[in-house]
One Martini backbone bead per residue (centre of mass of N, CA, C, O) as a GRO file, in nm:
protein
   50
    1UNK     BB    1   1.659  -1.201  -0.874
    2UNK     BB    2   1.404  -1.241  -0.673
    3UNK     BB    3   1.176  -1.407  -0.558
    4UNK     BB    4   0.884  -1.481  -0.545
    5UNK     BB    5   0.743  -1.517  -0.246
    6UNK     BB    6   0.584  -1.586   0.000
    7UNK     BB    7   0.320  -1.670  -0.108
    8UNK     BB    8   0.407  -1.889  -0.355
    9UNK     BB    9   0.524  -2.053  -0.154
   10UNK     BB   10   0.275  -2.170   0.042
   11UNK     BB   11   0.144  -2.273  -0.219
   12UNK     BB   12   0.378  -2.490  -0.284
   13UNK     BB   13   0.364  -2.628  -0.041
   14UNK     BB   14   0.039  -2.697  -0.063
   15UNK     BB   15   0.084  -2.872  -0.277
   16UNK     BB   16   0.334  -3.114  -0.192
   17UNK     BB   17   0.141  -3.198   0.036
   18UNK     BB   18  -0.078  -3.301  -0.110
   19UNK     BB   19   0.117  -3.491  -0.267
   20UNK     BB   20   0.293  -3.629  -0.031
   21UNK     BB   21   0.589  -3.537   0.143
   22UNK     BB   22   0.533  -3.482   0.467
   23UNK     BB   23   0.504  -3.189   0.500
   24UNK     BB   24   0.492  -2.918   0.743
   25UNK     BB   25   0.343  -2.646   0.862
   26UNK     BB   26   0.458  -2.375   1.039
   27UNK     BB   27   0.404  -2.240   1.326
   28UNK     BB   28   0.320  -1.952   1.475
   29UNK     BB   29   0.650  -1.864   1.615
   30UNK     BB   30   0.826  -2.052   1.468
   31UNK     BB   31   1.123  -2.116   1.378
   32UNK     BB   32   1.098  -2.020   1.024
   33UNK     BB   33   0.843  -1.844   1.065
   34UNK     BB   34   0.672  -1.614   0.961
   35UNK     BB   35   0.567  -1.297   1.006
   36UNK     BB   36   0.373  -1.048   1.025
   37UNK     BB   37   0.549  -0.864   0.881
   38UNK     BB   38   0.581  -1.053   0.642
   39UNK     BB   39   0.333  -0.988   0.540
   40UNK     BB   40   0.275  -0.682   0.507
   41UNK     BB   41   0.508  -0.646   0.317
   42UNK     BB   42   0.365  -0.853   0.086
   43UNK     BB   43   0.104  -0.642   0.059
   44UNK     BB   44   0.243  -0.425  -0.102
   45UNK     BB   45   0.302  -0.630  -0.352
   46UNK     BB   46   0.056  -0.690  -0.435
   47UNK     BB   47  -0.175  -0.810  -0.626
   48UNK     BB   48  -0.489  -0.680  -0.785
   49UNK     BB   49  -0.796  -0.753  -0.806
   50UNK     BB   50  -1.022  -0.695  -1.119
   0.00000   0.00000   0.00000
């Protein structure tokens, strides 16, 4: 089974962050931050707010 996605880890990480863990997130162009393709893909499967 695939992992959560994009938006999970994201929002998982800005929780972490909020509780003090020190973690930073990356800039966009960085090494091992998401690309805009990484976004377009995961927008194909996003539900729709009813």
């Amino acid at each position: 089974m695939p992992g959560k996605g994009l938006y999970a880890n994201i929002h998982a990480k800005r929780k972490r962050i909020a509780a003090g863990s020190g973690e930073k997130m990356r800039k966009p162009g960085s090494k091992g931050a998401p690309t805009a393709a990484a976004f377009r893909k995961s927008a194909k499967t996003a539900k729709k707010k009813k």
